[in-house]
Residue frames as qw, qx, qy, qz and C-alpha x, y, z in Angstrom:
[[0.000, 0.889, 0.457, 0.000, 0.00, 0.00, 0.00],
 [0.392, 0.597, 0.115, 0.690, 1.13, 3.05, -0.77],
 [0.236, -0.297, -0.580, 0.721, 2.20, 5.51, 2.19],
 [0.298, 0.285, 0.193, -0.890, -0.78, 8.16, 1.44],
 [0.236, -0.115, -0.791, -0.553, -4.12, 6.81, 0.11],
 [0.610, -0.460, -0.101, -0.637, -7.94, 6.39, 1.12],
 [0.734, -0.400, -0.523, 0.168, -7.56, 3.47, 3.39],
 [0.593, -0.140, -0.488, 0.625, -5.45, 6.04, 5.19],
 [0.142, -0.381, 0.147, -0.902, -7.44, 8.62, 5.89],
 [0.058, -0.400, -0.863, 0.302, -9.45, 7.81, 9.56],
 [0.010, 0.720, 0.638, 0.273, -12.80, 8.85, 9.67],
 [0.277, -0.707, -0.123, 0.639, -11.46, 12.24, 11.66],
 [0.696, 0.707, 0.070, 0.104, -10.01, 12.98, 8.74],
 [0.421, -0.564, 0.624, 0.340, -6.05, 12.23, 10.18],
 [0.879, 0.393, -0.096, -0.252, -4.16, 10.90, 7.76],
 [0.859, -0.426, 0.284, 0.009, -2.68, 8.03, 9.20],
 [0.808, 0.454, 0.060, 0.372, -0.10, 7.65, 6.30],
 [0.357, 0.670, -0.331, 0.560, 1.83, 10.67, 7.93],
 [0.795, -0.601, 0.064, -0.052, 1.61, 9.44, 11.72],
 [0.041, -0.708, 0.690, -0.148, 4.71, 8.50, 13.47],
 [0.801, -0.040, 0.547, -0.240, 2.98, 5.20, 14.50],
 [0.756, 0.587, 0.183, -0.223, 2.79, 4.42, 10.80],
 [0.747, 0.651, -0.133, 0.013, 5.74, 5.42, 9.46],
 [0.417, -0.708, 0.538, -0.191, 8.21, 4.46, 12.21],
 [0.394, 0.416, -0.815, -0.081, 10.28, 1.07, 10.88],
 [0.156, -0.134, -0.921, 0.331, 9.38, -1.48, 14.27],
 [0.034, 0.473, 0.768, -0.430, 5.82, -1.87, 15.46],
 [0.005, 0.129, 0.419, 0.899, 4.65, -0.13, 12.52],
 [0.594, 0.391, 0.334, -0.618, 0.13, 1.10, 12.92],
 [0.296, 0.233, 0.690, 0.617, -1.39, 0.11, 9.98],
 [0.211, -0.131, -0.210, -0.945, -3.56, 3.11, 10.33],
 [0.506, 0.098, 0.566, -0.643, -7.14, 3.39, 12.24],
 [0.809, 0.276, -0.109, -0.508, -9.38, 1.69, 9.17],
 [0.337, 0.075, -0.930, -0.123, -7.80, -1.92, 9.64],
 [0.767, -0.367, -0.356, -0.387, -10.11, -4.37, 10.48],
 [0.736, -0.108, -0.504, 0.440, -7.21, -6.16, 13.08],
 [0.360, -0.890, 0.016, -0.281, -7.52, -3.19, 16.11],
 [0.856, -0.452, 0.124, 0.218, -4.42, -5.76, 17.84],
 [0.620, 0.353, 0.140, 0.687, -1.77, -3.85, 15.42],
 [0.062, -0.890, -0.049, -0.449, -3.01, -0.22, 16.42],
 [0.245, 0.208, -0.614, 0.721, -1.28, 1.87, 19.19],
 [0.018, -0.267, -0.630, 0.729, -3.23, 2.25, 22.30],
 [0.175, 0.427, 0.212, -0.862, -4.65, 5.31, 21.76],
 [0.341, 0.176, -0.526, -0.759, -5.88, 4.73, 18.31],
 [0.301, -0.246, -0.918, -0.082, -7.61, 1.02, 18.96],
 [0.111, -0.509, -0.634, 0.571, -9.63, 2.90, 22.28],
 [0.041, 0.008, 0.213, 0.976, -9.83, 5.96, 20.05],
 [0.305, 0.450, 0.764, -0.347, -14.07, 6.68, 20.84],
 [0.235, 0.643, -0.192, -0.703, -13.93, 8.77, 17.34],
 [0.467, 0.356, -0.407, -0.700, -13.58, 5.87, 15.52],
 [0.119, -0.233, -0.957, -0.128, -15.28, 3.40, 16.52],
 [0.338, 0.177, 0.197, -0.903, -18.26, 6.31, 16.76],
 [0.149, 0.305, 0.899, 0.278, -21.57, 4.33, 15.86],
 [0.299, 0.779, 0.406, -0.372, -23.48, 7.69, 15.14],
 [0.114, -0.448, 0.518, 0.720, -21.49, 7.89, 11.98],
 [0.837, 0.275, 0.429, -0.200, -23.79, 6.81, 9.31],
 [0.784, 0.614, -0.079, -0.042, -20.68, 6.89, 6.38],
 [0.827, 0.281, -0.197, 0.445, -16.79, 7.10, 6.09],
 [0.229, 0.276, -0.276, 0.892, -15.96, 10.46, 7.76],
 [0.018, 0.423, 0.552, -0.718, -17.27, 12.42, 10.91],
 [0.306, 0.138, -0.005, -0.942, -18.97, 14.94, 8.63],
 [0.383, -0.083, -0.816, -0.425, -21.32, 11.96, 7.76],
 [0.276, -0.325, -0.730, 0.534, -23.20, 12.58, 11.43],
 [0.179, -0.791, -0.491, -0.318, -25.65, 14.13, 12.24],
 [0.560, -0.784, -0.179, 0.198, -23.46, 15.76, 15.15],
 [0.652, 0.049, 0.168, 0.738, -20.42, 17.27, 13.17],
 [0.561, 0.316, -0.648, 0.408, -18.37, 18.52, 14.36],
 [0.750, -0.499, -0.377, 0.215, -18.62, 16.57, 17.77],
 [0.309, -0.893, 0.282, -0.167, -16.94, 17.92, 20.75],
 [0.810, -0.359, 0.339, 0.317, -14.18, 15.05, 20.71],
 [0.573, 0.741, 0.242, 0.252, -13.81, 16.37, 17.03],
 [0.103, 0.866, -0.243, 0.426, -12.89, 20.00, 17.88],
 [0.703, -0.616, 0.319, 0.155, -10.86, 18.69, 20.90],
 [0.822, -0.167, 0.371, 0.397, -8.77, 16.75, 18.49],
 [0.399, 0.770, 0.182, 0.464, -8.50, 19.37, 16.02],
 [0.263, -0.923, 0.271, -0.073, -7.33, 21.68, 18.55],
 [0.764, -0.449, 0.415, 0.207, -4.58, 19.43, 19.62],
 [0.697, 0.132, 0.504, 0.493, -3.02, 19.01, 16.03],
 [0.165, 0.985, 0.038, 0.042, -2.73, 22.79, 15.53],
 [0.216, -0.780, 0.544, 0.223, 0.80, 22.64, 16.57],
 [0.604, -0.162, 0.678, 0.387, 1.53, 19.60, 14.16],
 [0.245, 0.316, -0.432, -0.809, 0.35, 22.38, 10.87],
 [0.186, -0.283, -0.928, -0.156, -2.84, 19.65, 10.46],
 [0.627, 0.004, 0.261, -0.734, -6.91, 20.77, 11.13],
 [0.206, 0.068, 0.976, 0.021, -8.84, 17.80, 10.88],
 [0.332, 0.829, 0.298, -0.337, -12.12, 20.11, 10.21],
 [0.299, 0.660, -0.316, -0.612, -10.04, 21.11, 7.19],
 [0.109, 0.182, -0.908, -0.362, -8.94, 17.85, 5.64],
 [0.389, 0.460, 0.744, -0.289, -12.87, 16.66, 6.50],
 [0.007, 0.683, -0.054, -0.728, -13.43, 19.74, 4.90],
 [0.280, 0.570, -0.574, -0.516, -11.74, 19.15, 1.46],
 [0.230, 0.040, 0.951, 0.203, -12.62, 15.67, 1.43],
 [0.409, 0.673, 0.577, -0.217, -16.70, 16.32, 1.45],
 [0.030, 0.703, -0.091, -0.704, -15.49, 19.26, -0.91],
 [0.263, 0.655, -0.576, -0.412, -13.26, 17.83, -3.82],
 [0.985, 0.111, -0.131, 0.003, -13.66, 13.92, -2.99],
 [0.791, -0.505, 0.321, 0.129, -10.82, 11.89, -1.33],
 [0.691, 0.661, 0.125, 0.266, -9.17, 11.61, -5.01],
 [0.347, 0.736, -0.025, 0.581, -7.88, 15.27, -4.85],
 [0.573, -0.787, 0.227, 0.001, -7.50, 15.17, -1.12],
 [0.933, -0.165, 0.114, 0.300, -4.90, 12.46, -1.33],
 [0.613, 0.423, 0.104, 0.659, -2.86, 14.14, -4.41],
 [0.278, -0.872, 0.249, -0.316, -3.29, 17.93, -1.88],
 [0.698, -0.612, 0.371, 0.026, -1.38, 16.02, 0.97],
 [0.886, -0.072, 0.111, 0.445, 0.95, 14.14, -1.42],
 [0.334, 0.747, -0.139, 0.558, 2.02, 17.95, -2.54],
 [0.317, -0.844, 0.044, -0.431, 1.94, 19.04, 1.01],
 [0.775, -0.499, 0.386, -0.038, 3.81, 16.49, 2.88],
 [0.966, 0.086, 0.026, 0.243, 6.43, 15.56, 0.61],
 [0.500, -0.573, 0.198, 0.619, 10.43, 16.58, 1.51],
 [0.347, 0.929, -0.116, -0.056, 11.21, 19.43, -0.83],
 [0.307, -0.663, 0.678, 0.085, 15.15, 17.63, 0.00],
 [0.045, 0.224, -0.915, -0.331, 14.81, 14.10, -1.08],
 [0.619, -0.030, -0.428, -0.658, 11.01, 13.35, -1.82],
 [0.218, -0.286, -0.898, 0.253, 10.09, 11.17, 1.44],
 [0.412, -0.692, -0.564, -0.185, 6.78, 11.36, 3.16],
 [0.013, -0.531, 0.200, -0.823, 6.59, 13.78, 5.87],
 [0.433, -0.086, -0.756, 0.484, 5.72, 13.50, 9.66],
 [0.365, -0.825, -0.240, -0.358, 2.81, 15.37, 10.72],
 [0.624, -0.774, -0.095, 0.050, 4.46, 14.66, 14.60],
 [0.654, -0.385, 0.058, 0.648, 7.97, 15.76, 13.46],
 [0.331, 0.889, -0.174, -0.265, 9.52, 19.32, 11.74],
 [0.409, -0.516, 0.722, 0.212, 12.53, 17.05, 10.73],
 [0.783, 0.330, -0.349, -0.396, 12.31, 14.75, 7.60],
 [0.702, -0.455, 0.530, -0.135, 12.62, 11.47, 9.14],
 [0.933, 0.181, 0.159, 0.268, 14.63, 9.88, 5.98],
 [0.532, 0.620, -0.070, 0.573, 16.81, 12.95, 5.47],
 [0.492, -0.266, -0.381, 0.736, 17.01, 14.91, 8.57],
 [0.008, 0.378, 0.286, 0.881, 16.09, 18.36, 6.64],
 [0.117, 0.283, 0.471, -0.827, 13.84, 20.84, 8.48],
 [0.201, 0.512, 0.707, 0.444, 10.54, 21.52, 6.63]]
């Protein structure tokens, strides 16, 4: 699988392809939309966003409550990693997951040597480079 694609976008609209969980070599996530929860970290398998059963489709905005209050919590929190989740929801319902994907593969790839990017680092974790 390719590191950025729909399986990897969780229904928050993270995208689990630039996690640290994910793209760390040992004990790798496979990202919140496997079916096997025993691979997630912790936090992600307990995670009460997605295993929300008042979703009725793929993403939060598919509720009748969006955006929830666990929503804008986690949005807040992922202001300092240069990520809204209310935006990438956003542009999915907007443009379709398609043109999300190919946005983030502009946005997150090393302008140095063309790895994936780290939402949870400023560091390119195959080169070192700052972003």
């Amino acid at each position: 699988m390719t590191r950025l694609s729909p399986a990897l976008i969780a229904p928050c609209g993270m995208n689990c392809g630039l996690c640290i969980g994910y793209l760390r070599e040992k004990n790798r996530c496979p990202g919140c939309r496997t079916e096997d929860a025993a691979g997630l970290r912790p936090s992600c398998a307990r995670c009460r966003i997605r295993q929300c059963e008042d979703r009725t489709g793929d993403y939060c905005y598919d509720c009748a409550e969006y955006p929830c209050a666990r929503l804008k919590r986690l949005d807040k929190r992922y202001v300092k990693y240069w990520m809204s989740m209310l935006d990438n929801l956003h542009a999915i319902r907007e443009r379709g997951i398609d043109e999300f994907i190919e946005q983030e593969k502009t946005r997150w790839t090393c302008p140095h040597c063309g790895a994936i990017l780290c939402v949870h680092r400023n560091r390119c974790l195959r080169c070192g480079e700052a972003w």
